[in-house]
C-alpha positions as CSV (number, residue, x, y, z in Angstrom):
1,X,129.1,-1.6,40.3
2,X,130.3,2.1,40.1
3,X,128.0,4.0,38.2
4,X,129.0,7.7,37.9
5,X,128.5,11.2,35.5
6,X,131.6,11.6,35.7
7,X,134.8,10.7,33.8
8,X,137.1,9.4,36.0
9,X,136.4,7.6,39.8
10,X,138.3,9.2,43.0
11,X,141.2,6.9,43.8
12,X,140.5,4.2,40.5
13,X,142.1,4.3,37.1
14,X,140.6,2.6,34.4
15,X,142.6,-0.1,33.0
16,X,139.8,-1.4,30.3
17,X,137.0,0.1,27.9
18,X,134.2,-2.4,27.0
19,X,132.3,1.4,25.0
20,X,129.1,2.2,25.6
21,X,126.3,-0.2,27.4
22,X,122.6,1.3,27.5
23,X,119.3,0.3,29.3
24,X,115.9,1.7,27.9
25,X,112.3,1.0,29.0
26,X,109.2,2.4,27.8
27,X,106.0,3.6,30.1
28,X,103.0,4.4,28.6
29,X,100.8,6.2,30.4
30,X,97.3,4.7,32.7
31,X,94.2,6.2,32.7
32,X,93.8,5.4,36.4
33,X,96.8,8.2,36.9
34,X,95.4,10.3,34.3
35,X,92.2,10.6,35.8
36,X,94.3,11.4,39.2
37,X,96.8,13.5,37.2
38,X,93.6,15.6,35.9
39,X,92.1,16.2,39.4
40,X,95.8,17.2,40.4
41,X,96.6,19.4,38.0
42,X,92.8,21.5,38.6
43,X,94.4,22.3,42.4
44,X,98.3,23.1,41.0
45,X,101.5,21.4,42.5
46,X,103.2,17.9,41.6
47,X,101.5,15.2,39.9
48,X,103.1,12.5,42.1
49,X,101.7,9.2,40.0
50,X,103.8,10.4,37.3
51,X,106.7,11.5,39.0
52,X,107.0,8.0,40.6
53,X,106.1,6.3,37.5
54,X,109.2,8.0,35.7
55,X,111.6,7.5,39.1
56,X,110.7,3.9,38.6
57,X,111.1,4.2,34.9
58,X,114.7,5.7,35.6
59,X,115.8,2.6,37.9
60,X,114.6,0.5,35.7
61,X,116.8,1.7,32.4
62,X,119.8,1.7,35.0
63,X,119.1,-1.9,36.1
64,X,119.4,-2.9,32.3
65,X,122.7,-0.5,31.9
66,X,124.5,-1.9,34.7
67,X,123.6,-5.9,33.7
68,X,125.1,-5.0,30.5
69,X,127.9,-4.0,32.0
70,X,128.6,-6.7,34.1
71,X,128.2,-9.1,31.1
72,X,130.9,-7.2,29.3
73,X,133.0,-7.7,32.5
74,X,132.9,-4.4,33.6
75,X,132.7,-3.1,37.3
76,X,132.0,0.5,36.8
77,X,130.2,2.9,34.1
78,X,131.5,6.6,33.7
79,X,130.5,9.3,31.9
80,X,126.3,8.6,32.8
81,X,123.7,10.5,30.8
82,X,119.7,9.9,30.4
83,X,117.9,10.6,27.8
84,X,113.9,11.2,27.2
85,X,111.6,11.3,24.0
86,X,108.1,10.9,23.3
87,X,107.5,7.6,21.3
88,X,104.2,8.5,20.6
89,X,101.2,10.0,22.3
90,X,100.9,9.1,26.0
91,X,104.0,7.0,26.1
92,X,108.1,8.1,26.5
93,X,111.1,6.9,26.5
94,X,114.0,7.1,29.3
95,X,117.4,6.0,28.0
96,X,120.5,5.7,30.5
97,X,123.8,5.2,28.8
98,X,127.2,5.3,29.5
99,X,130.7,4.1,29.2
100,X,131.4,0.4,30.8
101,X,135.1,0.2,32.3
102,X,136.8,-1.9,34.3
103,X,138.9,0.1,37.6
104,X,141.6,-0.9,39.8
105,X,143.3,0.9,42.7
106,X,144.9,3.9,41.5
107,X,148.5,3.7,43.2
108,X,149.0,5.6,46.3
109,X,150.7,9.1,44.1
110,X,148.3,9.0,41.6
111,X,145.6,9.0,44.0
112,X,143.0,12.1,44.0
């Protein structure tokens, strides 16, 4: 599966639009990593739990945007965006959406 920001794929044209296909997960927060997050944040620089707990959080909302693809038939989605919000205190929201299409070879002149 292609999975790209952009709008158009290098040397594919899209021959069908399936619309938009999303994946979403929500992560609440631990008090194990706040307690670490705490210490951290008392010396300065990254809180690494939370920036791996958000990495995974991101793979995650892609895993679930490309299966929905692929159920629509699709083997590429263009035009990729997240998104995050608060849902309430101590837990967010990552959002990956896009645009599911289905590519072929672009022929040899229309080729970029």
């Amino acid at each position: 599966m292609i999975v790209t920001t952009t709008s158009e794929i290098a040397g594919r044209r899209v021959v069908e639009n399936f619309g938009l296909v999303r994946g979403n997960t929500i992560r609440a927060r631990f008090i194990g990593r706040d307690l670490l997050a705490v210490l951290r944040s008392v010396a300065g620089g990254e809180v690494r739990e939370y920036t791996k707990m958000m990495a995974e959080a991101r793979e995650q909302a892609i895993d679930r945007m490309i299966e929905e693809a692929a159920a629509l038939g699709a083997d590429a989605v263009v035009g990729v965006l997240f998104q995050t919000s608060l849902v309430m205190t101590g837990a967010s929201e990552i959002l990956c959406y896009g645009t599911a299409v289905r590519t072929e070879p672009a022929p040899l002149g229309e080729r970029s």
